[in-house]
C-alpha positions in Angstrom: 0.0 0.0 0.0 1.5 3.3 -1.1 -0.3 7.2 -1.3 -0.8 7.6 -5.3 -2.2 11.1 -4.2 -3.9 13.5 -1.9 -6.3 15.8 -3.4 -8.5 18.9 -1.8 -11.7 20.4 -2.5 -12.3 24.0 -1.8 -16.5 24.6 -1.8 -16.8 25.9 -5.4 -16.2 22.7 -7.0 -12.3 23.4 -8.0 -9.7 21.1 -6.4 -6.1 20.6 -6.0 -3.9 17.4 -6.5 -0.7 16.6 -4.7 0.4 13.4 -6.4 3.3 11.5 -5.8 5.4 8.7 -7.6 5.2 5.3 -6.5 7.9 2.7 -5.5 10.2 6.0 -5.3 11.4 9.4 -2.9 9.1 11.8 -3.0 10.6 15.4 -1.5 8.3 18.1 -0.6 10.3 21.5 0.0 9.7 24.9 0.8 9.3 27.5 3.4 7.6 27.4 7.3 3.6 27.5 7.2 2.5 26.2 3.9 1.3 23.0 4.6 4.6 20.9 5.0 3.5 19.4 8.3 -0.5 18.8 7.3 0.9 15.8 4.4 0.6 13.2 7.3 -2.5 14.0 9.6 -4.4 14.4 6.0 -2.7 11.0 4.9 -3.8 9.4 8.5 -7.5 11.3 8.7 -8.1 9.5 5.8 -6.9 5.8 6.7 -9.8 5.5 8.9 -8.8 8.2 11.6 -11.8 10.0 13.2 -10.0 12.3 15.1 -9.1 15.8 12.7 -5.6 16.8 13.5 -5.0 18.7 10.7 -3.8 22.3 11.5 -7.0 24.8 11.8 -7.8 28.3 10.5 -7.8 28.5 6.9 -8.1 24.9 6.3 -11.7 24.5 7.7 -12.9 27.5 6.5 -11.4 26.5 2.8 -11.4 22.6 2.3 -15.1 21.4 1.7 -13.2 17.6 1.7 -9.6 16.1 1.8 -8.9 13.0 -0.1 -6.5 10.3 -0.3 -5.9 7.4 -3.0 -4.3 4.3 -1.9 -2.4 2.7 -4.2 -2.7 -1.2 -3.9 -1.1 -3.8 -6.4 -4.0 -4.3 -8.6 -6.7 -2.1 -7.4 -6.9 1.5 -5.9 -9.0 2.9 -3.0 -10.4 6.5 -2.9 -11.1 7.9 0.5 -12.5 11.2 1.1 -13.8 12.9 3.9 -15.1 16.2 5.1 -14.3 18.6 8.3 -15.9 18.1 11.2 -19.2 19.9 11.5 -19.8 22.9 13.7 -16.3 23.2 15.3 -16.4 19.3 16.4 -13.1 17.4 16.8 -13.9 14.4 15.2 -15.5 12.9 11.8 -16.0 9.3 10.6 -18.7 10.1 7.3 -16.3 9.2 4.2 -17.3 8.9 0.5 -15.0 5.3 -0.1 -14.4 4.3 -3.9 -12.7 1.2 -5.2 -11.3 0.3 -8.4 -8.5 -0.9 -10.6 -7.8 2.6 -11.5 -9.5 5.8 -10.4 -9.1 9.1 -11.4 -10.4 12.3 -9.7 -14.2 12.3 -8.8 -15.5 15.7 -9.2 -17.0 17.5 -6.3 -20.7 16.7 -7.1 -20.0 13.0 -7.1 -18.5 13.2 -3.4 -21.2 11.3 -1.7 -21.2 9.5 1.9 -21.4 5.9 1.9 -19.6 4.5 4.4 -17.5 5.3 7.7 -14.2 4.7 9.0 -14.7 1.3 10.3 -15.7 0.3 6.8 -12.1 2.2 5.3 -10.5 0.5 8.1 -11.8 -2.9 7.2 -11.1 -2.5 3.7 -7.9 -2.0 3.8 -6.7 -4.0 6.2 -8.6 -7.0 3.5 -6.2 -5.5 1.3 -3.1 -6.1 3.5 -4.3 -9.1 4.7 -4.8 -8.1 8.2 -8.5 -8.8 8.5 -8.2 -12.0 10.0 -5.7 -12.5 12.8 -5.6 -12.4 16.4 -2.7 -12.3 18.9 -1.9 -12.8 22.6 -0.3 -10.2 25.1 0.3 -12.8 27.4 -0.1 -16.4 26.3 -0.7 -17.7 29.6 -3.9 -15.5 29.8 -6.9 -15.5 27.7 -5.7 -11.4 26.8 -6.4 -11.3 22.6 -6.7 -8.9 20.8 -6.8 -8.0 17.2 -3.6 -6.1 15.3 -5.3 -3.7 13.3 -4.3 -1.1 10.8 -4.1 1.4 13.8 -0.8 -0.6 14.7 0.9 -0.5 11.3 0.8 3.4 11.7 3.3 3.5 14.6 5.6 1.9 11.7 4.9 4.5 9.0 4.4 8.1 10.2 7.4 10.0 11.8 6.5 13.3 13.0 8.4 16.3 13.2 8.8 15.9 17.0 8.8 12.2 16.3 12.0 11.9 14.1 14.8 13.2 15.9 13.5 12.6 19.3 16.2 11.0 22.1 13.1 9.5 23.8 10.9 7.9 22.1 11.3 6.1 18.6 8.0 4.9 17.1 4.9 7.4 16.2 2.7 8.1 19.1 4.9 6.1 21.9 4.5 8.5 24.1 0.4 8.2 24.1 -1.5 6.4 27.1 -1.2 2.5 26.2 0.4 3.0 22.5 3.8 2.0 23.7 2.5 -1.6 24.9 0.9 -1.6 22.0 3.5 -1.6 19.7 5.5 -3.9 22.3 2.5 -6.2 21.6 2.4 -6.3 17.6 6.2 -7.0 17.1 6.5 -10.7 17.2 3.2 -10.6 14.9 4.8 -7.8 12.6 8.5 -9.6 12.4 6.7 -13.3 11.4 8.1 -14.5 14.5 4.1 -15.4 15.8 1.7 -17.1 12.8 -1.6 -15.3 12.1 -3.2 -18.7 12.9 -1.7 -18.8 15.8 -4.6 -17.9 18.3 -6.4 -19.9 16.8 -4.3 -22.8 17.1 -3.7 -22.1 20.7 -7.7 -22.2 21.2 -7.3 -25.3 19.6 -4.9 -26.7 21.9 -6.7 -25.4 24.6 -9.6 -27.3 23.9 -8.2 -30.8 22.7 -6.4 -30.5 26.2 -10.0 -30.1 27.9 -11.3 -33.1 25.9 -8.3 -35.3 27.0 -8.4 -34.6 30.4 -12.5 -35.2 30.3 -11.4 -38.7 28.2 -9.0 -39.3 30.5 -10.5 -39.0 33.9 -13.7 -40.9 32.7 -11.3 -43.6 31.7 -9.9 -44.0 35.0 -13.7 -43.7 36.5 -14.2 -47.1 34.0 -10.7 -48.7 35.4 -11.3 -47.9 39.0 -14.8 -49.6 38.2 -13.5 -52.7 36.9 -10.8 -52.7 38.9 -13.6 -53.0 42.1 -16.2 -54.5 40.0 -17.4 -57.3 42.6 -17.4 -54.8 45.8 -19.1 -52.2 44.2 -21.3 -54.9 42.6 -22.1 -56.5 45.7 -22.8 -53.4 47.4 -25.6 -52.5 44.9 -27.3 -55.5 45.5 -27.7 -55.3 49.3 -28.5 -52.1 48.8 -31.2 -52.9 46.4 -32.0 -55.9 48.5 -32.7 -53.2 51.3 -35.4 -51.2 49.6 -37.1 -54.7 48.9 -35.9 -55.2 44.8 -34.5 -58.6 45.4 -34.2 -61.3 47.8 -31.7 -61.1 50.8 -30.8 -65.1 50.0 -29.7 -64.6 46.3 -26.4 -62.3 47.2 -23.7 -63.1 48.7 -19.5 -62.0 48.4 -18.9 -64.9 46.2 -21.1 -64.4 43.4 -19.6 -64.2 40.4 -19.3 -60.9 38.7 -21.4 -62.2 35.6 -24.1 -63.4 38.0 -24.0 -59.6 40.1 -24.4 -57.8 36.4 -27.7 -59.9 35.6 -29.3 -59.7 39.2 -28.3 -55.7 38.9 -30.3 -56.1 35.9 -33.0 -57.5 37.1 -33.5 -55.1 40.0 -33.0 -52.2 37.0 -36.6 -53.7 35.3 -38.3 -52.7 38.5 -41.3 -50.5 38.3 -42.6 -47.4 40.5 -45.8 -48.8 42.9 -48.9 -46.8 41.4 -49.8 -43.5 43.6 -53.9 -42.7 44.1 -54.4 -39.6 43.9 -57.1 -37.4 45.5 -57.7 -34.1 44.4 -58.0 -31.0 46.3 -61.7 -30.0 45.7 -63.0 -33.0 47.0 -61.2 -32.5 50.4 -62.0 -29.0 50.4 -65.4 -30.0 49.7 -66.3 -32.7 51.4 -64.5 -30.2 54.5 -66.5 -27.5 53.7 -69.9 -29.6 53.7 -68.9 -31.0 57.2 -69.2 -27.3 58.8 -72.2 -26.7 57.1 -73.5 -29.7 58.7 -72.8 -29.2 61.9 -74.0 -25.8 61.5 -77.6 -26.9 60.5 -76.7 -29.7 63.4 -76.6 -27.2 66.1 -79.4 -25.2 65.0 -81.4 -28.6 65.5 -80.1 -29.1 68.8 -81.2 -25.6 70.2 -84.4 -26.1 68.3 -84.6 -28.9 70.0 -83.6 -27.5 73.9 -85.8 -24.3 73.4 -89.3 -26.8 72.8 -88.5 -29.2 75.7 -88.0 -26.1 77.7 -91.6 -25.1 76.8 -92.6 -28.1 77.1 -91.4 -28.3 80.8 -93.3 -25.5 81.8 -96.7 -26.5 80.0 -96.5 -29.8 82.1 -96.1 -27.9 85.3 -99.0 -25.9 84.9 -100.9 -28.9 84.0 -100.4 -30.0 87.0 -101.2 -26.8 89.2 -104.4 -27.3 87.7 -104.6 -31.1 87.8 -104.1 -30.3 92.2 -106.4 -27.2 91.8 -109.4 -29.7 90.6 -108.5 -32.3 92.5 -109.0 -30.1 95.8 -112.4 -29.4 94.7 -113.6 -32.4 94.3 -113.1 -34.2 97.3 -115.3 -31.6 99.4 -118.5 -32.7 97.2 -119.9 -29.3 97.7 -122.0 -30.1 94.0 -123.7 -33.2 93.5 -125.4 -33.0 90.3 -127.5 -36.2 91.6 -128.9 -34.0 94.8 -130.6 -30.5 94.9 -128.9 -27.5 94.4 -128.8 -26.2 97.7 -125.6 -23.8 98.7 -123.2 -26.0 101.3 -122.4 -22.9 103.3 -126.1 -21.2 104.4 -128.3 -23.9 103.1 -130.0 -22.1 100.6 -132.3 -24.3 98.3 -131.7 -21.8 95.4 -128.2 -21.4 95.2 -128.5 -18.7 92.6 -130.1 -16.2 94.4 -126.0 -16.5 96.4 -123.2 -14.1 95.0 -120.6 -16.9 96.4 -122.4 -19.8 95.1 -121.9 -18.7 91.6 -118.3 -17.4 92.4 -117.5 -20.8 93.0 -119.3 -22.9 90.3 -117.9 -20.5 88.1 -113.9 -21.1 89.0 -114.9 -25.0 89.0 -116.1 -24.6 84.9 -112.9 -22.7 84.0 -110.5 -24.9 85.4 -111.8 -28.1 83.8 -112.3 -25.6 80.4 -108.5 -25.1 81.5 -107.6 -28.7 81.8 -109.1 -30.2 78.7 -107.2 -27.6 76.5 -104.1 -28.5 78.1 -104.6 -32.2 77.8 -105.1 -31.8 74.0 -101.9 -29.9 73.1 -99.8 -32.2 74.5 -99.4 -34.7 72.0 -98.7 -32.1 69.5 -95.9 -30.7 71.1 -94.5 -34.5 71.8 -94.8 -35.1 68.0 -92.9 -32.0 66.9 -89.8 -32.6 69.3 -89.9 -35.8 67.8 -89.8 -34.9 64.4 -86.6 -32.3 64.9 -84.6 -35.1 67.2 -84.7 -37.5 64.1 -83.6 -34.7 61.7 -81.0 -33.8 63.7 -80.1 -37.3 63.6 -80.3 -37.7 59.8 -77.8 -35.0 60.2 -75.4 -36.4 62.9 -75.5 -39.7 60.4 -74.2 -37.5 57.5 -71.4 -35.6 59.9 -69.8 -39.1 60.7 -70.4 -39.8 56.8 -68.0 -36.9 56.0 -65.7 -37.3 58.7 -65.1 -41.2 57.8 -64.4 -40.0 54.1 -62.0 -36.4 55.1 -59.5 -39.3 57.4 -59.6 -41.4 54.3 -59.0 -39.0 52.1 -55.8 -37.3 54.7 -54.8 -41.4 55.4 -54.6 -42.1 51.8 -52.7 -39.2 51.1 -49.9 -39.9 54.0 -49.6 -43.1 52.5 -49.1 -41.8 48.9 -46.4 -39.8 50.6 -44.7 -42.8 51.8 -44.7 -44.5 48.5 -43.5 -41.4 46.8 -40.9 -41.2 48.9 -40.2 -44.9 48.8 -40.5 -44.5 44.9 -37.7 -41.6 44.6 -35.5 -43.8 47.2 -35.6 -46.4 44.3 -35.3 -44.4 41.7 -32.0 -43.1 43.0 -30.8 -46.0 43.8 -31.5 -47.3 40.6 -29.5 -44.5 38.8 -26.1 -45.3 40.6 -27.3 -48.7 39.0 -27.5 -48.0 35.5 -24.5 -45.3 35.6 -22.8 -48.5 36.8 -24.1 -51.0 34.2 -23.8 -48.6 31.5 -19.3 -47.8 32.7 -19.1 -51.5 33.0 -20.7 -51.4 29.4 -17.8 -48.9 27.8 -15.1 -50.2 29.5 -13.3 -52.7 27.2 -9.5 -52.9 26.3 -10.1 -51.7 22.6 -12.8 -49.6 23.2 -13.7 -46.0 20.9 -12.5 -44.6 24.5 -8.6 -45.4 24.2 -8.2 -44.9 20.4 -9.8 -41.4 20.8 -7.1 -40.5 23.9 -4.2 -41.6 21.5 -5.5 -39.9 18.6 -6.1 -36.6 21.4 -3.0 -37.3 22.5 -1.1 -36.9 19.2 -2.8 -34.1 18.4 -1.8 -32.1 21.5 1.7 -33.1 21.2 1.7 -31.7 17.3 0.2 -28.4 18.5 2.4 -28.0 21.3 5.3 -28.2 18.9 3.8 -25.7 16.6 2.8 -23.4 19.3 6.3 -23.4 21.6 6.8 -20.2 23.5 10.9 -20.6 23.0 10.2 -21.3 19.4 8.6 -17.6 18.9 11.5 -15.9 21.3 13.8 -17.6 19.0 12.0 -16.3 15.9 11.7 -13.5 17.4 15.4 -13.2 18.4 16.7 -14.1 15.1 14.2 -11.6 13.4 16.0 -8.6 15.3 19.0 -10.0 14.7 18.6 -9.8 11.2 17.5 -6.4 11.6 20.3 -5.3 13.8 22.5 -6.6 10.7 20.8 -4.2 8.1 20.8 -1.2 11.0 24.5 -1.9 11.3 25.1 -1.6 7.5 22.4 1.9 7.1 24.7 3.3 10.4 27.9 2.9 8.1 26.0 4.7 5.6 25.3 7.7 7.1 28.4 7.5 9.0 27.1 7.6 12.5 29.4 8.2 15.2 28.9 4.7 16.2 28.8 3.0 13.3 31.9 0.8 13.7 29.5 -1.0 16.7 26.9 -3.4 16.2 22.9 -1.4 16.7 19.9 -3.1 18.1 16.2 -2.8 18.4 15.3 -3.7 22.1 11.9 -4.1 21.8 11.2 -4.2 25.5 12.1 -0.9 25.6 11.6 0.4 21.9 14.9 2.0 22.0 18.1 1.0 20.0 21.3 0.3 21.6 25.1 0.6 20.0 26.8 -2.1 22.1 30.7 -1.3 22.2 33.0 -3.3 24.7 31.7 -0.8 27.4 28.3 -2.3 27.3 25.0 -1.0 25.7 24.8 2.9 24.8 21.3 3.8 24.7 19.8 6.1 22.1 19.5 9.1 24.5 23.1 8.7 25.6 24.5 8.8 22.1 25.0 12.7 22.2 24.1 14.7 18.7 20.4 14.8 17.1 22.5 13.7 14.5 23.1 10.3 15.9 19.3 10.4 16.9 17.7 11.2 13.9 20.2 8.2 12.6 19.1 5.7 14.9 15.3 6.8 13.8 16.5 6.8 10.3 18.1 3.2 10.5 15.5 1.4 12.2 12.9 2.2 10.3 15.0 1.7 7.2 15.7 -1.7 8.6 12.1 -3.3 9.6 10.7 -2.3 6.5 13.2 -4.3 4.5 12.6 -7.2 7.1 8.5 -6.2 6.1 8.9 -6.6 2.6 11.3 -10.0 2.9 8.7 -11.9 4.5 5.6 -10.0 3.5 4.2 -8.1 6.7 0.5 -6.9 6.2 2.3 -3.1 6.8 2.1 -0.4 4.1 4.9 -0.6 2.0 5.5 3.6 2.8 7.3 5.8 5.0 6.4 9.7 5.8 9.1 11.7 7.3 8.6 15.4 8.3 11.2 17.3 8.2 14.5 15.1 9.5 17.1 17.3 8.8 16.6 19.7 10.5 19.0 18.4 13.1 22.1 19.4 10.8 21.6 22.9 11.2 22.9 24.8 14.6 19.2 25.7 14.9 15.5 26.1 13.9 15.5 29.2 13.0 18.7 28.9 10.0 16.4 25.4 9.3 13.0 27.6 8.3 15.0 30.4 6.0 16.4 28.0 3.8 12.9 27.9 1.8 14.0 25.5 -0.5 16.4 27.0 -2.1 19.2 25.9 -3.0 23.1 27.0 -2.1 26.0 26.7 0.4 25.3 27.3 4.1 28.0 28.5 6.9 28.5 25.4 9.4 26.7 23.1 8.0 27.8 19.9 6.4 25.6 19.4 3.9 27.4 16.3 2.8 25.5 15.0 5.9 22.2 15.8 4.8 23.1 14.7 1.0 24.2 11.5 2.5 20.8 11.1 4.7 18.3 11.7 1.0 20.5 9.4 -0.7 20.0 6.7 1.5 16.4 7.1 0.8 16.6 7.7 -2.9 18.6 4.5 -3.1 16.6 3.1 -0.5 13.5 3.1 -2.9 15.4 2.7 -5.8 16.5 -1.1 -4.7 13.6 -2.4 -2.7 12.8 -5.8 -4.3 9.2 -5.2 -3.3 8.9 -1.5 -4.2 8.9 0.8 -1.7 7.5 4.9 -1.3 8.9 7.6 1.3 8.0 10.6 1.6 9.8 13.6 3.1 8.8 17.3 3.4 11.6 19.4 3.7 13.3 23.0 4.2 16.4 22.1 2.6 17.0 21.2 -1.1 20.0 20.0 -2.8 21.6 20.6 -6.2 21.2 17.1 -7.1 19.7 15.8 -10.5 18.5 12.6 -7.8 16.7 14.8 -5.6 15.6 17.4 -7.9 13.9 14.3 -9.5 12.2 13.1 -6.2 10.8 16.7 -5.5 7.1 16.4 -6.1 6.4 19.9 -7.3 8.4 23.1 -7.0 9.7 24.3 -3.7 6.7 25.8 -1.8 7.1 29.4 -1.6 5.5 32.9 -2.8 2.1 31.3 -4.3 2.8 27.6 -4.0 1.8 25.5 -1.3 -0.5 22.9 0.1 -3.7 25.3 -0.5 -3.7 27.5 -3.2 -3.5 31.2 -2.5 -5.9 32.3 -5.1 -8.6 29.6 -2.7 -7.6 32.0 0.2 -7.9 35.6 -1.5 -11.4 34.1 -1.9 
């Protein structure tokens, strides 16, 4: 993946290309505040990057889009995108074309269609890093996915970035970035297969099935291996719940003869459970109270007219005495003469007392002869309630007989339940026994399929060895030590007679003389650092090509040589032009761009870098890598004529 272009729109429709030559150097020169420093925030906005890092003021206000084409091996991708909206600080709406070759879309065809995450996913299809996972640790379950966020740290070198003492990779000096890029080496340098988390899951789980094969295997031995006891002990236990006969086991049956009684006792079958539902209990419970209700109504019925009944009979029998009084004195004979039995008197009528008297002696008996026919009346109707309440006290033992039935039957279901689930278990342990007795054989499915588990662990084991990928690893940066060494002799670094190294731990790069390790903050100049910058990248990406790394075959450099000169200040006049400065060595500098002309110029795989620059030499070499004229008076990034506007 290389930058074939990057084109802008201003918001009448006319835009501006800045393209660049493949597989070659591409210089970009000129003076301070034209755009120099934008070439690699547009390049990364566009590679999925939400975030806009572009410089503001006139951009915003000018560009209606940026674009990029990506130039691929057979294809090209198109990727534009506008500002943020409103001031924001972020965008992720692009307008994404594909194609073997596009050209430039006008500015009415610029429609979104996709976002980042679709750019993102796109391209990392085309450099083959959609599918792969890797493993911070590989004694934890800590993947993650190397994305084309992680090939950036490779590609981009600031102007902060590329001289810097302290850190060496884009963005190391983020939260989390420098683990990060720790992480992805061993995936970037081949030393860790883009399979290989998926092989490890593998291994993880053929090592789960063997251990389940194994311990179920031993479960089977340890079974036949006790076969009789355990046997035995099934069948008193069985012989104990009532499943077979006490007489038929003993120690010395034979373990043939234990299997088919075990059998036997397997065929039995759960006693039959009656079952009463709950409305008839509540029923036949709620009927009872309503009977003994009506029960007791009878009853105090039944009190209340004997009470009556008591006192009729007693005034009965004041009269009974009352009558009885009078007639023992015989004062009226109806067989005589009236005559009054106190004076005498032969006409009895003609005396006030005599008809006092006879009159008392007719109400009584009137009295007595009404009384005497109620009775048997009120005899007959205390009857007729004491045999309805009766009736009643018949149906109250009726339902009380059928509620204790109904409770008894159901205690007794609960015992044969219970007895019933008591089987049942015991049962189960007999069948889990029958049924490992059953598997267990010496050339059983079981022992092939632990072999065959077995072998394939081992194979994946091999494959996925820890010291394997250290020593991949290792040999990797070896290899890229060598090529560092040979760049250092190049530019003629102050330490180039020692061997360099990448310490990855530390993302730093060593020169090891027979003192020990000098670190790249302790090797003095920003010479030496921009070298050790220089060199490294120089070196990974020939490794990257070699054995085909999904990383962008590209490399963007802002400003680097701006460490030759004794300050920033002499850096920003030279404008791009071209002549001798005072204390500087520009033989330094010409060394430093013909490393990366010839760099380009020899890569088997074809490689593009790109510099922007103060500086410019009088070189037909460089003068052929510059992408346009030097940018100064009306040229640069935006047009001027866009900003008179």
């Amino acid at each position: 993946m290389q930058v074939k272009n990057i084109i802008l729109y201003n918001h009448d429709g006319e835009h501006r290309e800045l393209a660049f030559k493949l597989n070659s150097l591409n210089i970009i020169t000129g003076k301070s505040r034209t755009g120099k420093s934008a070439i690699i925030n547009i390049i990364d906005y566009c590679m999925g990057h939400s975030t806009f890092n572009i410089f503001d003021g006139v951009n915003k206000e000018v560009i209606s889009w940026y674009a990029v084409t990506y130039s691929f091996n057979d294809k090209e991708i198109f990727v534009a995108k506008k500002p943020p909206k409103n001031g924001g600080a972020s965008n992720s709406e692009v307008c994404f074309l594909i194609g073997e070759e596009i050209g430039i879309p006008s500015l009415e065809k610029l429609h979104i269609n996709t976002n980042d995450e679709g750019v993102r996913n796109q391209i990392e299809k085309e450099l083959n890093l959609n599918e792969n996972l890797t493993f911070r640790n590989e004694s934890t379950e800590d993947a993650f996915k190397v994305n084309l966020k992680h090939t950036k740290s490779f590609i981009f070198q600031e102007q902060g970035e590329v001289a810097n003492k302290k850190i060496l990779f884009h963005r190391q000096d983020e939260p989390f970035m420098d683990q990060a890029i720790k992480d992805t080496f061993p995936f970037f340098l081949g030393a860790m297969d883009s399979d290989r988390l998926y092989k490890m899951s593998l291994l993880k789980e053929k090592k789960q099935q063997l251990r389940k094969y194994e311990s179920h295997l031993k479960q089977l031995k340890d079974v036949i291996s006790e076969s009789n006891e355990v046997a035995v002990q099934l069948l008193n236990e069985a012989s104990n719940i009532g499943l077979i006969e006490q007489e038929l086991i003993s120690n010395e049956l034979e373990f043939n003869k234990c299997i088919d009684l075990l059998k036997q006792c397997s065929q039995w079958t759960p006693s039959e459970v009656k079952t009463h539902t709950r409305d008839e209990l509540y029923l036949l419970q709620s009927n009872l109270v309503s009977l003994e209700k009506e029960q007791v109504q009878y009853k105090e019925k039944i009190t209340q007219t004997r009470l009556f009944e008591k006192h009729h009979s007693s005034h009965t029998d004041s009269i009974i005495e009352h009558k009885a009084r009078l007639k023992p004195i015989g004062l009226f004979d109806s067989s005589k003469e009236a005559s009054c039995p106190i004076c005498g008197n032969v006409n009895p009528e003609d005396s006030p007392q005599f008809n006092k008297i006879n009159q008392s002696l007719l109400e009584v008996t009137k009295q007595l002869s009404g009384i005497t026919q109620s009775s048997p009346k009120l005899k007959a109707y205390i009857g007729d309630l004491s045999s309805k309440e009766n009736e009643i006290q018949v149906r109250i033992e009726d339902h009380q007989i059928r509620i204790k039935t109904i409770i008894t039957a159901r205690k007794e279901n609960k015992v044969i339940q219970d007895r019933n689930a008591y089987i049942s278990k015991i049962l189960g342990r007999i069948s889990l026994y029958l049924e490992s007795v059953k598997e267990t054989k010496p050339d059983s499915k079981l022992l092939n399929d632990i072999e065959n588990l077995k072998h394939e662990v081992e194979l994946l084991q091999e494959e996925l060895n820890s010291e394997l990928v250290k020593e991949r690893l290792s040999s990797a940066l070896n290899v890229v030590g060598s090529y560092m060494g040979q760049y250092a002799k190049t530019l003629k670094l102050e330490y180039a007679e020692f061997p360099y190294r990448l310490d990855i731990s530390k993302l730093t790069v060593y020169a090891d003389n027979p003192q020990g390790g000098i670190p790249m903050h302790r090797q003095g100049s920003g010479e030496n650092w921009l070298g050790c910058h220089v060199i490294t990248f120089l070196a990974l990406h020939k490794y990257f090509s070699e054995h085909k790394s999904p990383i962008p075959s590209l490399l963007v450099f802002d400003q680097p040589s701006q460490v030759h000169f004794p300050d920033l200040l002499t850096y920003k006049k030279l404008e791009g032009k071209i002549g001798e400065y005072a204390d500087i060595d520009m033989q330094e500098v010409a060394n430093l761009f013909a490393l990366l002309y010839k760099y380009c110029q020899t890569a088997k795989n074809g490689f593009q870098i790109i510099v922007t620059e103060h500086a410019n030499l009088d070189e037909n070499w460089f003068q052929s890598s510059l992408v346009e004229e030097p940018w100064r008076g009306n040229n640069a990034l935006i047009p001027y004529e866009w900003l008179s506007k």
